[in-house]
C-alpha positions as CSV (number, residue, x, y, z in Angstrom):
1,X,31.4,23.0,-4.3
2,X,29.1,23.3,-2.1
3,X,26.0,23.2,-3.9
4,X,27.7,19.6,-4.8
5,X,27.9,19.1,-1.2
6,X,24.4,19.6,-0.6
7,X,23.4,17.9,-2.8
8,X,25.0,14.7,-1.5
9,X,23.7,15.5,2.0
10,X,20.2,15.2,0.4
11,X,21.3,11.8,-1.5
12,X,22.3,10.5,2.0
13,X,19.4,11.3,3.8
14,X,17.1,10.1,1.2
15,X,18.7,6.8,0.9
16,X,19.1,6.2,5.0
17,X,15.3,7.3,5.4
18,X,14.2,5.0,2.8
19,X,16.2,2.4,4.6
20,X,14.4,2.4,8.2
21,X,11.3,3.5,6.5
22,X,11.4,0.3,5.0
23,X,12.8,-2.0,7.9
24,X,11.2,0.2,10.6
25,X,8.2,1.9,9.1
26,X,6.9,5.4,9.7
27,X,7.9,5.7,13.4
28,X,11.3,6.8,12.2
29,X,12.1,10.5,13.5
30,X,14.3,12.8,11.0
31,X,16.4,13.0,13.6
32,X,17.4,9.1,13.1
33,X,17.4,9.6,9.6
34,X,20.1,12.3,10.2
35,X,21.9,10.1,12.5
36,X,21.6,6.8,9.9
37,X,23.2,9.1,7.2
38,X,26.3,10.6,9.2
39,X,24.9,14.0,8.9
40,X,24.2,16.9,11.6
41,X,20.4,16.9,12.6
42,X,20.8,20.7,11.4
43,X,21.6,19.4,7.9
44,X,19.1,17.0,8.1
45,X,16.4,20.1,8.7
46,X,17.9,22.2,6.4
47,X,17.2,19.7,3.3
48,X,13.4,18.9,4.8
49,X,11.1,20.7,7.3
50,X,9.8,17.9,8.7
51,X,9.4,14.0,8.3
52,X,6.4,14.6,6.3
53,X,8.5,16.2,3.8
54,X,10.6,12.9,3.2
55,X,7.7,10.5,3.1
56,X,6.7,12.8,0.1
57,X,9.6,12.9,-1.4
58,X,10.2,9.3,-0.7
59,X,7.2,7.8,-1.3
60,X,5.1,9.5,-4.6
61,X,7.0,7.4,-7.1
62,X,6.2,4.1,-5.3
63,X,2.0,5.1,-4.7
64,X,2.4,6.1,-8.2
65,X,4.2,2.7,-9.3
66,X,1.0,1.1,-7.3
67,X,-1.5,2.6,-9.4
68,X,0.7,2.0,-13.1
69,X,0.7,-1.8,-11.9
70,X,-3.2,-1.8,-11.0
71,X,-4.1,0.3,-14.9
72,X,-1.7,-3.0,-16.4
73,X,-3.8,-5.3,-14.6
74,X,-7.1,-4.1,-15.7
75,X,-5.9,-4.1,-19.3
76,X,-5.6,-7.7,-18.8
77,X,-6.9,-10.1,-21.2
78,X,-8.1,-12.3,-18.5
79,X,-9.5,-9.9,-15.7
80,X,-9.1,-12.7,-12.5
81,X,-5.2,-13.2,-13.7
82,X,-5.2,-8.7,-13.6
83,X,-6.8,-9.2,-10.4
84,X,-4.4,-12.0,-8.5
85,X,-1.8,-9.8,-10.0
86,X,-2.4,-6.9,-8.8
87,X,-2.8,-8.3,-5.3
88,X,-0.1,-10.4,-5.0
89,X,2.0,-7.5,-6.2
90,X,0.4,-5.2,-3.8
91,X,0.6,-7.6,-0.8
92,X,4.6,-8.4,-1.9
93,X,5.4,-4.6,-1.8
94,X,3.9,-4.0,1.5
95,X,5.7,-7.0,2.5
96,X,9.3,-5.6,1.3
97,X,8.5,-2.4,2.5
98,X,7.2,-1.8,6.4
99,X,6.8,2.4,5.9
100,X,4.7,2.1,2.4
101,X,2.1,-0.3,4.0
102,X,1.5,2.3,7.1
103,X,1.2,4.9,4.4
104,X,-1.9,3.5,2.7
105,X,-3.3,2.9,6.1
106,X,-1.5,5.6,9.3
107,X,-3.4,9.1,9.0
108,X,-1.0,10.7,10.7
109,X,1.4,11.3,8.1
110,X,1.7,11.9,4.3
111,X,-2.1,11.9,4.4
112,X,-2.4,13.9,1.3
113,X,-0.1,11.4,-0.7
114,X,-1.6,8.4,0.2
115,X,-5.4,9.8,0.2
116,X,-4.5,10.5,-3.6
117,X,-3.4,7.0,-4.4
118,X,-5.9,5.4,-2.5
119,X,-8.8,7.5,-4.9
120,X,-6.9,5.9,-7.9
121,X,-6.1,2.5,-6.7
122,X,-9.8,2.1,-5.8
123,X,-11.4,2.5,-8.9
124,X,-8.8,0.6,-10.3
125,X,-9.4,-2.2,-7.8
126,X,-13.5,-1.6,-8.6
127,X,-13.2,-1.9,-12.4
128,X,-10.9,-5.0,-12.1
129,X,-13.4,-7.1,-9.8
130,X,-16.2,-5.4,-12.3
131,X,-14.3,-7.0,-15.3
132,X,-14.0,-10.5,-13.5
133,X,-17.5,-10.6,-12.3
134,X,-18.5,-10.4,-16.0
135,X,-16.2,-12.7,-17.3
136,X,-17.4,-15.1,-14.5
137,X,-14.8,-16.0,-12.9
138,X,-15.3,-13.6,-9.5
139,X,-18.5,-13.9,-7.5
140,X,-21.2,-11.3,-7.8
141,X,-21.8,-10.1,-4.2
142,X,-17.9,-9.7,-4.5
143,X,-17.1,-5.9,-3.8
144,X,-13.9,-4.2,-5.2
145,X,-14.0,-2.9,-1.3
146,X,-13.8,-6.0,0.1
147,X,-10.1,-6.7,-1.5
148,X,-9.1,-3.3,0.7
149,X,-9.9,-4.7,4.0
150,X,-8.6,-8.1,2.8
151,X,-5.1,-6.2,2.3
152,X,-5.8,-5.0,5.8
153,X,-6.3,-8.5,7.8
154,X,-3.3,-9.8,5.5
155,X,-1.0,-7.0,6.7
156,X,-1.7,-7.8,9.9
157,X,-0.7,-11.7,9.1
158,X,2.5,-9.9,8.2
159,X,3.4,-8.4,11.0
160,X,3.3,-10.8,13.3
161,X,4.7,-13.5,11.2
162,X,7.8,-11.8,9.7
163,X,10.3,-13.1,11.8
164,X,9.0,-16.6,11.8
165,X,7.6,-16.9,8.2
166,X,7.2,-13.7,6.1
167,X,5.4,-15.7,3.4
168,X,2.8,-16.9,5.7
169,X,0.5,-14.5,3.8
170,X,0.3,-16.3,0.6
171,X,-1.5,-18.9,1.9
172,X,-4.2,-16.8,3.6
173,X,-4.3,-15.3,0.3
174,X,-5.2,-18.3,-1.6
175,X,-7.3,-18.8,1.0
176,X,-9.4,-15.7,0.3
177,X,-9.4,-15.7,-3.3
178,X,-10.5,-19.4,-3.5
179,X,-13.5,-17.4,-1.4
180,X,-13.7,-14.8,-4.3
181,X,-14.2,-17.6,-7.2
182,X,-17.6,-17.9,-8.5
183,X,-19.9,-20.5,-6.6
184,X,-22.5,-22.6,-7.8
185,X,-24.7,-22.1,-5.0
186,X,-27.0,-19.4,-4.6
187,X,-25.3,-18.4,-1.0
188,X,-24.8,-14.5,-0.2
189,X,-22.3,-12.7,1.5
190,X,-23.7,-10.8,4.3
191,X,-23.7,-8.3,5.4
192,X,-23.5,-5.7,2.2
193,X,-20.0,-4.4,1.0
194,X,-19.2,-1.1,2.5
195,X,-19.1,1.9,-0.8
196,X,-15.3,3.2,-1.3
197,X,-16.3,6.3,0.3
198,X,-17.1,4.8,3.5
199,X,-14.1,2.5,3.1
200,X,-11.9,5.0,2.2
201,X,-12.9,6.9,5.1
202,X,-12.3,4.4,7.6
203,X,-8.8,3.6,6.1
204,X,-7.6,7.3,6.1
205,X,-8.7,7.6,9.7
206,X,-11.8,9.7,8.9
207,X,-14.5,7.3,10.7
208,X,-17.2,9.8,11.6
């Protein structure tokens, strides 16, 4: 009995965390957690060690649902559909969910986790803007790179528009990716992309 018991504490806790994760991001304390659920704080501590514990436990199925979407999208037929797909899929998640969009960009917590899908996601990202560029239908000066920090500025749109107009994003979106299409002109984007190293260092907080 009570091994069942404890194991419906741990039910309750992960479904109130995943609940103000996702309405409140990753400023949530296990101690509101424990309080969401209707548990004692000590039960709450006796199930996880710390918050970081419950982002992992919380979170590795939906970085690892990220990457199975981006592998779909590069097996595309037509790599700039892969590539809006992936995005808009990205972008909509991050929307729906407040705590997994800090994750891929707040170094303070689950650092590990999200450093391991941010290696994955951005070769998958490189090879789908590879694949475009060579079916001609993405730019050349294009960088899979560029689509990270694009994520970035959009999130931001996100934030301070959810209240008002939480689909406000899309048409930034469009925006950008009418800017990814290939051009007839010879113009260049300047200055050069940054190499996923150096992006991924900035993103996980590493900037020196």
């Amino acid at each position: 009995m009570q091994r069942k018991d404890a194991a419906r504490n741990r039910e309750r806790l992960l479904a109130a965390a995943s609940e103000l994760f996702t309405s409140r991001g990753l400023e949530v304390t296990l101690n509101d957690v424990a309080h969401h659920a209707g548990v004692g704080v000590g039960t709450a501590y006796r199930n996880f060690a710390n918050k970081g514990e419950v982002i992992r436990a919380l979170f590795a199925d939906r970085l690892a649902e990220m990457v199975v979407r981006a592998e779909a999208a590069v097996l595309e037929e037509d790599a700039w559909t892969g590539l809006v797909g992936f995005l808009e899929d990205s972008l909509r998640a991050k929307r729906d969910d407040r705590a997994l969009a800090e994750l891929l960009t707040t170094p303070d917590v689950g650092r590990d986790l999200a450093d391991q899908a941010r290696d994955r996601l951005g070769a998958l990202v490189n090879t789908l803007v590879h694949r475009a560029q060579e079916q001609g239908t993405v730019r050349a000066d294009m960088a899979g790179t560029d689509t990270v920090f694009l994520e970035i500025a959009l999130g931001a749109v996100m934030r301070c528009t959810n209240t008002v107009e939480p689909d406000l994003y899309r048409r930034l979106l469009a925006i950008f990716l009418d800017g990814m299409r290939t051009r007839d002109d010879n113009s260049l984007l300047s200055p050069t992309p940054l190499s996923l190293v150096t992006t991924h260092r900035i993103v996980s907080g590493h900037t020196r």
